[in-house]
C-alpha positions in Angstrom: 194.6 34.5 -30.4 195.0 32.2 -33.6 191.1 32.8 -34.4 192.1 36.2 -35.4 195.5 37.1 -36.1 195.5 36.1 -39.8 192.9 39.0 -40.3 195.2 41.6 -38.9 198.6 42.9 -39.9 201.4 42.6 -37.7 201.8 46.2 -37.0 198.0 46.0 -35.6 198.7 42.7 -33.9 201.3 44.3 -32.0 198.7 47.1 -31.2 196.0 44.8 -29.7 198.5 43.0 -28.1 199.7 46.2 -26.6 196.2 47.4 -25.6 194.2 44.5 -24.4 196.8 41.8 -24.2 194.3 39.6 -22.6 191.4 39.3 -25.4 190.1 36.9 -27.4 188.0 37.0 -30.0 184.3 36.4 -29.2 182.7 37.0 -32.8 184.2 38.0 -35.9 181.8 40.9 -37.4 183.9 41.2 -40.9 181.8 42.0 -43.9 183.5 40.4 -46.0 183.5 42.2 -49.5 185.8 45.0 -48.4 189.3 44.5 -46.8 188.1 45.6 -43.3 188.4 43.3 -40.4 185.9 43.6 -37.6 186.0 42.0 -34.0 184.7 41.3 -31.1 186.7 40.8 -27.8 186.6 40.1 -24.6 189.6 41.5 -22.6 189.6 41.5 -18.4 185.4 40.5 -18.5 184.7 43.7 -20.9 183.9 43.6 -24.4 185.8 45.4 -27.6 185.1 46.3 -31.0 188.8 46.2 -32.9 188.4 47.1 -36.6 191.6 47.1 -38.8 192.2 48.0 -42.7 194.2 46.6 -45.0 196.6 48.7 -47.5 193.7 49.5 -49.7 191.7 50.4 -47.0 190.4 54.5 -47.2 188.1 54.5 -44.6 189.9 54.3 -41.1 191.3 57.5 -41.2 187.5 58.7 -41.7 186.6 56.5 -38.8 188.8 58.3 -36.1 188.1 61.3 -37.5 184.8 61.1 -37.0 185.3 59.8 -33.1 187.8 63.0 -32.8 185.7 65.6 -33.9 181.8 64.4 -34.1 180.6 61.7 -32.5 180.2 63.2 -29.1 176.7 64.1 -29.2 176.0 60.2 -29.7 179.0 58.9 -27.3 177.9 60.9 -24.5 174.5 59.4 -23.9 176.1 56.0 -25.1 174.5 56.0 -28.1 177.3 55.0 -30.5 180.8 53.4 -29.4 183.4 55.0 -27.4 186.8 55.5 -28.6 189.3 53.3 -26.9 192.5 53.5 -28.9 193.5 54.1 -32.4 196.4 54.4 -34.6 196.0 56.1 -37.6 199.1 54.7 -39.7 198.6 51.4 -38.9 194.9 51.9 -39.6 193.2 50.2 -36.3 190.3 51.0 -34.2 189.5 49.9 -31.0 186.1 51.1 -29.4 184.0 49.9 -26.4 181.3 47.4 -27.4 177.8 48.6 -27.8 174.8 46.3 -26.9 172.3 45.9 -29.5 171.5 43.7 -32.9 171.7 45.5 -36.4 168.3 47.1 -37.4 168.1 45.5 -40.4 166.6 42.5 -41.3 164.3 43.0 -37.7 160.8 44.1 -37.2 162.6 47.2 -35.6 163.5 47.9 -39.5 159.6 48.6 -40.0 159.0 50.5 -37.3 158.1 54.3 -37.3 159.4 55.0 -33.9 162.9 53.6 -35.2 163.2 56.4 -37.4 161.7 58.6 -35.4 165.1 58.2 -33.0 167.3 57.7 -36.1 166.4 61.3 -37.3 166.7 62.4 -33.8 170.2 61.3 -33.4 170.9 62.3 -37.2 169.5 65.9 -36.3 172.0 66.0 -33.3 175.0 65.0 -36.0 174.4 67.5 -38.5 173.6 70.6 -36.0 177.5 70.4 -34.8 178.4 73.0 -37.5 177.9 74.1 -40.6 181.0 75.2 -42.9 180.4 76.9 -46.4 182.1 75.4 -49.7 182.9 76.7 -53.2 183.6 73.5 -54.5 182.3 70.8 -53.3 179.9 70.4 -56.5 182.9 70.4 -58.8 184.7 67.8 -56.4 181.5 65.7 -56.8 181.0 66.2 -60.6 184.3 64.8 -61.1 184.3 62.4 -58.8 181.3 60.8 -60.6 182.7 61.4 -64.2 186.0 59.3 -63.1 183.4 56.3 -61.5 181.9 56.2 -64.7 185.3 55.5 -66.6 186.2 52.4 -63.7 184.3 48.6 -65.4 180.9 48.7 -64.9 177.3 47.1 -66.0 175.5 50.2 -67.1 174.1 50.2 -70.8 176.4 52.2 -72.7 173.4 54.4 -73.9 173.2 55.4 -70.4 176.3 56.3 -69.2 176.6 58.7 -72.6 173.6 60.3 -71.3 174.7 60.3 -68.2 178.1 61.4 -69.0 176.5 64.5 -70.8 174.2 65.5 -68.0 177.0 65.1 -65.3 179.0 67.7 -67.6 176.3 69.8 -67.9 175.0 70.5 -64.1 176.0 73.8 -62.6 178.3 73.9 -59.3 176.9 76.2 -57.0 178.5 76.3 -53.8 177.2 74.3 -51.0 176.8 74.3 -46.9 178.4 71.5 -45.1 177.8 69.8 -42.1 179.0 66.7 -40.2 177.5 63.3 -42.0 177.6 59.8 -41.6 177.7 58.9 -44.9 175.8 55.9 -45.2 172.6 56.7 -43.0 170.7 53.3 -42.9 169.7 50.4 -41.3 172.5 47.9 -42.0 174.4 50.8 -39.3 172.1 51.2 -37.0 171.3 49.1 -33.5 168.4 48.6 -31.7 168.7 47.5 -27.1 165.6 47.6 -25.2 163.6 49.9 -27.9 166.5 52.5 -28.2 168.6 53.1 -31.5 172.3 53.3 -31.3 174.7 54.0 -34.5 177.5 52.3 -36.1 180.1 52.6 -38.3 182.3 55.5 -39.5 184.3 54.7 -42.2 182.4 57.3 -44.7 181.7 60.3 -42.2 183.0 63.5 -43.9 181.7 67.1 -44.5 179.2 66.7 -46.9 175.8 68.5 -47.7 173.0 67.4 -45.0 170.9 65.8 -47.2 173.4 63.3 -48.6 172.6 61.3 -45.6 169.1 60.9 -46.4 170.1 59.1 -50.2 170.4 55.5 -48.8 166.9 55.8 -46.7 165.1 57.3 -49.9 166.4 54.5 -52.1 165.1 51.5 -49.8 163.0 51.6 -46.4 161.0 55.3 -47.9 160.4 54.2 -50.6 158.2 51.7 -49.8 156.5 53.0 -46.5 155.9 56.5 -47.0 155.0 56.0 -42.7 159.0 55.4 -41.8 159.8 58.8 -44.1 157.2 61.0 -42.1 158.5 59.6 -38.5 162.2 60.1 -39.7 161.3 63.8 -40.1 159.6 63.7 -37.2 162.4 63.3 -35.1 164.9 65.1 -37.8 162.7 68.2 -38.4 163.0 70.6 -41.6 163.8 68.5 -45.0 166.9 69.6 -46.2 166.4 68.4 -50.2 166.3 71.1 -52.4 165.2 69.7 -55.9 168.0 70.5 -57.9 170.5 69.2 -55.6 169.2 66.3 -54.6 168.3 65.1 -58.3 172.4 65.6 -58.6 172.8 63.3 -55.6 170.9 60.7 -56.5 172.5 60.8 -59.7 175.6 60.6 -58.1 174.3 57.8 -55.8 172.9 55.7 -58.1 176.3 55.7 -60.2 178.4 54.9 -56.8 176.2 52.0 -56.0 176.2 50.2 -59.7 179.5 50.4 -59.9 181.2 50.1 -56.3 178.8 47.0 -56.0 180.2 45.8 -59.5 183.8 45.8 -58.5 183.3 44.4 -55.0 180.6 41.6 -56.2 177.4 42.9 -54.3 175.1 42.1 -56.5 172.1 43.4 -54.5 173.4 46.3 -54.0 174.4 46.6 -57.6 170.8 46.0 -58.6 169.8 48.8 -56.1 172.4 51.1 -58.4 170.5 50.4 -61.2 167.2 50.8 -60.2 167.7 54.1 -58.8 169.1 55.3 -61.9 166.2 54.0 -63.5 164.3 55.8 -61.4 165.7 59.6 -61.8 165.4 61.1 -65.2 169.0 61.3 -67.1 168.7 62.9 -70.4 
């Protein structure tokens, strides 16, 4: 138990101990830049998946959330982890573990029919339900005004331009669905040819085509081929032009500067060069 119990509080120590008082840590999964601790356990011959936040930790609650309300389309064909326990104050997860290796950094990452299930399964996320919502532009405008005030690297010419165009987008009101809220490979597994999916710390009601932002910035956009077999499996392209310039916009900010403050610098770079890629003036 000594391998692991300097990652968790001892509120979520307690918790383990409580719920598989038998495990031991097997592999230790944590990322590494954020303050999120992820293992995996073998309790009684089965294997666990515990992950556990620290106090600055926002996206448990998100996490079993998500496994309350939306992840049964994908749990019920054992296509994502099943919920095990979880206490949301003490901000601990503990799910079954899920065979598979990540999708990225595979061959499976190049591979049309890997997006050909990953817009499958995203297809059977968003088609839950559908809420309508007044503000959610507003929420987002200002969300992305106050990243741009946090320290960053962008060229101070930029972020006055950006700053103006941010201020000057409309807010028409938008449909929401279920999303996962970082729809890419890094979350994605791949056992005997069949994708499963990860990771639910950002799942939240959110326009459908949010989830397509991380794709379009990387594996579409260079293999137009991955794009057309994701829409194969998800169907009708939900970007409407106006919109979805706003998003990357917003995107593109979120990356430079999240990236900045937790020292990704790849993904930092990624922030930049999708703002270099969308037109901001």
């Amino acid at each position: 138990m000594k391998d692991w119990i300097e990652g968790l509080s001892n509120r979520q120590q307690q918790l383990v101990r409580a719920w598989l008082p038998t495990a031991e840590v097997v592999v230790d999964h944590s990322w590494g830049l954020v303050g999120t601790t992820v293992l995996e356990l073998r309790h009684e011959a089965e294997l666990y998946i515990v992950k556990a936040g620290d106090e600055n930790d926002h996206h448990l609650a998100r996490e079993i959330q998500a496994h309350h309300r939306w992840l049964r389309p994908w749990t019920s064909i054992g296509r994502a982890p099943e919920l095990v326990n979880a206490d949301h104050d003490a901000k601990i997860v503990v799910t079954r573990y899920l065979p598979g290796r990540l999708v990225e950094g595979t061959d499976a990452e190049h591979e049309p029919h890997t997006y050909r299930q990953a817009g499958e399964l995203l297809a059977d996320l968003h088609e839950q339900a559908s809420v309508g919502d007044t503000e959610f532009e507003a929420r987002e405008q200002e969300k992305t005004l106050r990243w741009l005030d946090k320290p960053h690297r962008i060229d101070p010419d930029v972020v006055t331009r950006l700053r103006c165009m941010v201020e000057s987008w409309p807010t028409p009101p938008s449909r929401l669905v279920p999303t996962h809220g970082d729809w890419q490979p890094r979350n994605w597994l791949i056992h005997e040819e069949t994708v499963s999916v990860i990771d639910f710390g950002r799942c939240d009601l959110r326009p459908a085509f949010t989830d397509l932002a991380r794709l379009s910035a990387q594996q579409f956009r260079s293999d137009a081929s991955l794009e057309a077999a994701f829409f194969e499996g998800y169907g009708a392209d939900p970007r409407e032009q106006a919109a979805w310039h706003r998003n990357r916009i917003r995107e593109a900010i979120g990356a430079a500067i999240w990236a900045y403050q937790v020292g990704d610098a790849p993904f930092e770079q990624q922030g930049h060069r999708m703002l270099a890629d969308e037109p901001h003036r």
